[in-house]
N, C-alpha and C positions, 0 to 999 in steps of 0.2 A: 445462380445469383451470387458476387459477390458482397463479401462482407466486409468489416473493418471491424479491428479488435481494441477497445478501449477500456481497461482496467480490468480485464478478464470476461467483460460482456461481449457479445458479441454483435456489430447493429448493422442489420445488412446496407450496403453502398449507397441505394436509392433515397433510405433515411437518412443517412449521414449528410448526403448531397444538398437534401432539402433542408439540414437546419442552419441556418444563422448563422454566419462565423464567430459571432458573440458567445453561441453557446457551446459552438466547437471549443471554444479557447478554456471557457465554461469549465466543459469536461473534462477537459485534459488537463488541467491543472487542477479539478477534484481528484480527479484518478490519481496523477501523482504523490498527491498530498495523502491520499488513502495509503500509497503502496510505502511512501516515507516515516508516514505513525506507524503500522506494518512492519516496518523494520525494527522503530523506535524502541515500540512494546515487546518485540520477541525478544530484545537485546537488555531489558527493564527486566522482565519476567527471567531469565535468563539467569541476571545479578540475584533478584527473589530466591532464586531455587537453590543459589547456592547453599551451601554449610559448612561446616570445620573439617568434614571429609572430605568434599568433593573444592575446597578454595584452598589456594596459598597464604590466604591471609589469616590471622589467629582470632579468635573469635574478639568481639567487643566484649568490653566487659567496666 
């Protein structure tokens, strides 16, 4: 049985076939927006973590 892989799920062909193309569009533009915060916050968290050893920049003060 084939599958299809949408935001790391995995939904076999048969289901995908049968939904809606409303909520295909649905998913895939959830999934995206998942994988694009995903990006945002690893790159956020990222800036957090720096400090006056580990950044070029001189601390605020």
């Amino acid at each position: 049985m084939d599958e299809i892989e949408i935001g790391g799920e995995k939904i076999p062909e048969q289901d995908w076939e049968a939904a809606p193309a409303s909520v295909k569009r649905a998913l895939v533009n959830l999934a995206e927006q998942v994988k694009q915060l995903s990006e945002r916050l690893a790159a956020v968290e990222e800036t957090l973590n720096q400090n006056s050893s580990n950044s070029s920049r001189p601390p605020l003060q």
